[in-house]
N, C-alpha and C positions, 0 to 999 in steps of 0.2 A: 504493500500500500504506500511506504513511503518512496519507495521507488518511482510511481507512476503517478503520486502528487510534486515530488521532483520536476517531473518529466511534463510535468503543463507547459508548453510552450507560449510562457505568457510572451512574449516579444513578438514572437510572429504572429498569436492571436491580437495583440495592439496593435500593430502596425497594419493588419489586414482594416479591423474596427476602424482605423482613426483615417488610416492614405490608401485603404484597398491597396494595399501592395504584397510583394513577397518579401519581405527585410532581409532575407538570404540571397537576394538577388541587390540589393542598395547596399553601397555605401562600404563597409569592411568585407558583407557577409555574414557577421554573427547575429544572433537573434536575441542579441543579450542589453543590456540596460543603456552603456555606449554607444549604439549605433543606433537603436532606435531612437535614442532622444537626438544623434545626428540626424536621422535622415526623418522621422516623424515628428520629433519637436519635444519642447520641454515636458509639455504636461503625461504624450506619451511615453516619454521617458521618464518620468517618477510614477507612474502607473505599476510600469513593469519592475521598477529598480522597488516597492510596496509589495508585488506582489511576489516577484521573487523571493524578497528576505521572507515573507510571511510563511512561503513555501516549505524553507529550510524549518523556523521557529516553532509552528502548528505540530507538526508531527512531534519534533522532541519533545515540546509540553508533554503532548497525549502520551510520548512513550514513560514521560516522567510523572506523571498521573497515573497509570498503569500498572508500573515495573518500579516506583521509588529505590529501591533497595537492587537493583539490575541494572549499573552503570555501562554495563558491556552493551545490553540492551539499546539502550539510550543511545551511546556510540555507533553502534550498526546502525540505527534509525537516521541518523543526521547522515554519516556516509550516505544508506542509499538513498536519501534526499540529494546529496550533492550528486552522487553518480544518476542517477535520473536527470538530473537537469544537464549535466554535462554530456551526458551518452540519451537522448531523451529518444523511446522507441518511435513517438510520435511522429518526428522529423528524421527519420531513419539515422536514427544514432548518431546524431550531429547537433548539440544543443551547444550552449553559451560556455563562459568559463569559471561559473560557480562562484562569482565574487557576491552578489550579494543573498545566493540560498547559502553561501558557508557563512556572510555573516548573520544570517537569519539561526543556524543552527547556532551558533559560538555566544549569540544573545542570549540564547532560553539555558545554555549550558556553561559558560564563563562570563558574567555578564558586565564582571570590574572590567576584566581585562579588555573585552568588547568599549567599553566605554571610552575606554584611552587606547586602543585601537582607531576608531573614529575620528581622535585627534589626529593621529598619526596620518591616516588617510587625508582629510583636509589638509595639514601641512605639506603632505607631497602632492595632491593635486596644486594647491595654492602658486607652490613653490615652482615647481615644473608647468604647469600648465596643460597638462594629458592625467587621463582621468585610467591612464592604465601605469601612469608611477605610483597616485594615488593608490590602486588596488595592491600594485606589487610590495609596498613601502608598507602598507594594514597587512596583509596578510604574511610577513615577514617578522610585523610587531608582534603577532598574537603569541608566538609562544613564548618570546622574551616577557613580554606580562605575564603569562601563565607562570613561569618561575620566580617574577616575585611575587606575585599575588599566592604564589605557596599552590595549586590547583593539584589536583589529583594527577599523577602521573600519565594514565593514562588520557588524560585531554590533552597534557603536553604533547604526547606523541601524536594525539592524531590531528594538531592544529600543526603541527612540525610535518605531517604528512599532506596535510591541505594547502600549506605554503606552496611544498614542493611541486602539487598539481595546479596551484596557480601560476605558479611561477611558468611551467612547461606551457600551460594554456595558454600565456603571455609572449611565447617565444617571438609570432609571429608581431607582435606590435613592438617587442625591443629590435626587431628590424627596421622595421619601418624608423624609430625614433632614430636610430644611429646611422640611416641611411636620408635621417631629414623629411621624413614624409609621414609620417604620425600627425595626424591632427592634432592641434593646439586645442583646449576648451572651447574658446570662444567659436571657432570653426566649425561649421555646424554640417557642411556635406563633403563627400570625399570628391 
């Protein structure tokens, strides 16, 4: 179940709703919160970037409502949220790259660290001006909080494991940026 609440393809369902378009076909290509608020516009892009985290968050509650006492649980539940939305069957196995269902899961389950993770984000969107330094720069902080914030080992490792499929997911925009063609924030189409 968390797997295929994952796997909602909210981007491509906003993008079809808002510009009847295919967002797979505009702009990077991804179906994920970045491009659609490029090529569909702000408000569709904070639609998706809403519904996305909500995506990752809802299920961990319910697994934490559930399983209180079943941290492994909880852990599998937020993965296959995130692996649903990144591998989504929907879109034949090609969905976004899990920055905001990871921080929708990493709210309901580290929620200090999530907190000053969001700074960390803001400061590197801000700083940079691309809103995939911002993701890479949040999702790098998370388990350096998780260890002062003292957090259960096991979230260490799997926000230490969620970086590293950020990070991969992001390969293709650290090309682009070193190669000068990454979009700036302000720039809204490719």
């Amino acid at each position: 179940m968390s797997y295929i609440a994952g796997g909602i393809p909210t981007g491509y369902l906003v993008a079809k709703k808002f510009k009847g378009i295919d967002i797979r076909e505009h702009g990077s290509g991804n179906p994920g919160t970045a491009n659609v608020y490029r090529v569909a516009g702000t408000v569709p892009g904070i639609i998706t970037l809403a519904v996305d985290a909500l995506k990752g968050f809802l299920p961990v509650v319910l697994a934490q409502r559930l399983y209180p006492d079943r941290l492994t649980v909880q852990i599998l539940t937020g993965a296959a949220t995130v692996i649903g939305h990144d591998w989504t069957i929907f879109l034949g196995f090609k969905g976004g790259k899990g920055v905001a269902t990871t921080a929708g899961v990493f709210t309901a389950m580290m929620p200090k660290s999530m907190a000053c993770t969001v700074i960390v984000f803001i400061a590197g969107l801000l700083l940079s001006g691309h809103i995939s330094i911002g993701s890479i720069a949040g999702s790098v902080a998370v388990p350096v909080f998780n260890l002062i914030f003292g957090v259960p080992a096991q979230l260490t490792w799997m926000s230490i494991a969620a970086a590293l499929l950020i990070l991969y997911k992001h390969i293709p925009n650290m090309k682009r940026i070193f190669g000068g063609k990454e979009l700036h924030l302000r720039e809204k189409k490719y």
